[in-house]
C-alpha positions as CSV (number, residue, x, y, z in Angstrom):
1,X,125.5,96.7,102.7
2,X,126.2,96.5,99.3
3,X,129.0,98.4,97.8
4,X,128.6,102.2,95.9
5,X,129.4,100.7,92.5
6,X,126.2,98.5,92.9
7,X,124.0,101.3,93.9
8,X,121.9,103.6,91.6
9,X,122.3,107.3,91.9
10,X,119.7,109.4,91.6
11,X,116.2,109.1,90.4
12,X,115.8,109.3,87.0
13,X,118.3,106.1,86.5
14,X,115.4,104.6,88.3
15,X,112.7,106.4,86.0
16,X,114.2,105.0,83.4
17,X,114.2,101.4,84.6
18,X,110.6,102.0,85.2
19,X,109.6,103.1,81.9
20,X,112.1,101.3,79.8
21,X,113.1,97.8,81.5
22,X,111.0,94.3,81.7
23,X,109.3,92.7,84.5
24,X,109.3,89.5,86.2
25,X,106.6,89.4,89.1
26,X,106.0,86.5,92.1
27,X,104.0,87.0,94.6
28,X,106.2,88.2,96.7
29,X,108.7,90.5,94.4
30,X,108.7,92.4,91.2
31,X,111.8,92.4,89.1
32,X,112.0,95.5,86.4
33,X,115.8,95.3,84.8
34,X,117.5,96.7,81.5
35,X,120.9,95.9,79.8
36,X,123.1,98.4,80.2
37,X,126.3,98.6,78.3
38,X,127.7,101.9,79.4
39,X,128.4,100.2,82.9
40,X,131.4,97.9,83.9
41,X,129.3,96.4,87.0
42,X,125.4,95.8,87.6
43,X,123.4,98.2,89.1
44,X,120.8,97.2,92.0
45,X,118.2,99.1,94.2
46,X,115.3,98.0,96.3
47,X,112.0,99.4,96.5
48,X,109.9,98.9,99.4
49,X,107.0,101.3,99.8
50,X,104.8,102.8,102.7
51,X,102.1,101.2,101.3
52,X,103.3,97.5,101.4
53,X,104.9,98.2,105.2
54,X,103.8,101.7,107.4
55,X,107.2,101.5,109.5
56,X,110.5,102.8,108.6
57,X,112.1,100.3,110.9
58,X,110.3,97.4,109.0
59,X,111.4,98.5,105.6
60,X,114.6,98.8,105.9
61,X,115.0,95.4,107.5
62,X,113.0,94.6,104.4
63,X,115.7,96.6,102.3
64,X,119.2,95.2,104.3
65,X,117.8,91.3,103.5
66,X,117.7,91.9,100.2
67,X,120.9,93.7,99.8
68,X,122.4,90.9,101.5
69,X,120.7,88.4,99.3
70,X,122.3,91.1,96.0
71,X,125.8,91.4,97.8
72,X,126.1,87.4,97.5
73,X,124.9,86.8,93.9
74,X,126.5,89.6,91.7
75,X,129.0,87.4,90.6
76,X,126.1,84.8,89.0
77,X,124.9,87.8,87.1
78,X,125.4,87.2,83.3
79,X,126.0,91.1,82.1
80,X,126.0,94.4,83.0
81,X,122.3,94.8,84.0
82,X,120.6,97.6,85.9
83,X,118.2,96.3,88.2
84,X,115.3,97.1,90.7
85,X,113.9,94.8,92.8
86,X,110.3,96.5,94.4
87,X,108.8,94.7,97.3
88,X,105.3,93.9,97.2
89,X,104.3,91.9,100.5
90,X,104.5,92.4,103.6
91,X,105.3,89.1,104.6
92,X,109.1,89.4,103.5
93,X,109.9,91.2,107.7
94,X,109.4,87.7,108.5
95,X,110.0,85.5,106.3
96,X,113.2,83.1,106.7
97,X,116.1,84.2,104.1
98,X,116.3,81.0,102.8
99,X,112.9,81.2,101.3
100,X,113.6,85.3,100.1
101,X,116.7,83.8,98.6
102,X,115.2,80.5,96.5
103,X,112.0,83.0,95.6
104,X,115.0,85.9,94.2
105,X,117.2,82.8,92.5
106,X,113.6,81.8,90.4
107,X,112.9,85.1,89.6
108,X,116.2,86.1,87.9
109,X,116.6,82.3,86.1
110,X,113.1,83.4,84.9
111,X,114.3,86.3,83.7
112,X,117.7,84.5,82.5
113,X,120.1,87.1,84.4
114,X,121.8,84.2,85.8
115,X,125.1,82.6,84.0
């Protein structure tokens, strides 16, 4: 699990990303991110919905890979971002982690959070 520095807290930090922050879509993953300056360390959360996976049990396994994949890159992160990754297939249950992990490592060059 990733650490409560990392984490957002509460849901208008998330409303804001929404409304405020730029996206970077695949197929499989949306990116929505925003500088934030006030912040020491980037800020992550994962979105999965009920509509892209019914089960609890499927989502979070959804949600735990993709922390896992966050836990191992914040130090390739460039700045103090705040950053939402939403989930948009279904097909990321069973998917092998290296292929989440390449897909995740093109999506935030694309979106040049990387060093």
């Amino acid at each position: 699990m990733i650490a409560k520095i990392f984490r957002f807290h509460g849901h208008n930090s998330l409303r804001y990303v929404y409304s405020k922050g730029q996206a970077v879509r695949s197929q499989l993953f949306t990116i929505k991110y925003v500088p934030n300056s006030r912040r020491t360390n980037p800020r992550f959360s994962v979105v999965v919905s009920k509509k892209v996976i019914k089960s609890a049990v499927g989502r979070n396994r959804i949600r735990r890979r993709l922390y896992e994949y966050l836990r191992t890159h914040t130090d390739s992160l460039k700045g103090t971002y705040d950053i939402v990754v939403i989930c948009t297939s279904s097909e990321l249950r069973t998917l092998p982690f290296e292929d989440i992990s390449t897909q995740l490592t093109q999506l935030f060059e694309k979106a040049s959070l990387y060093k």
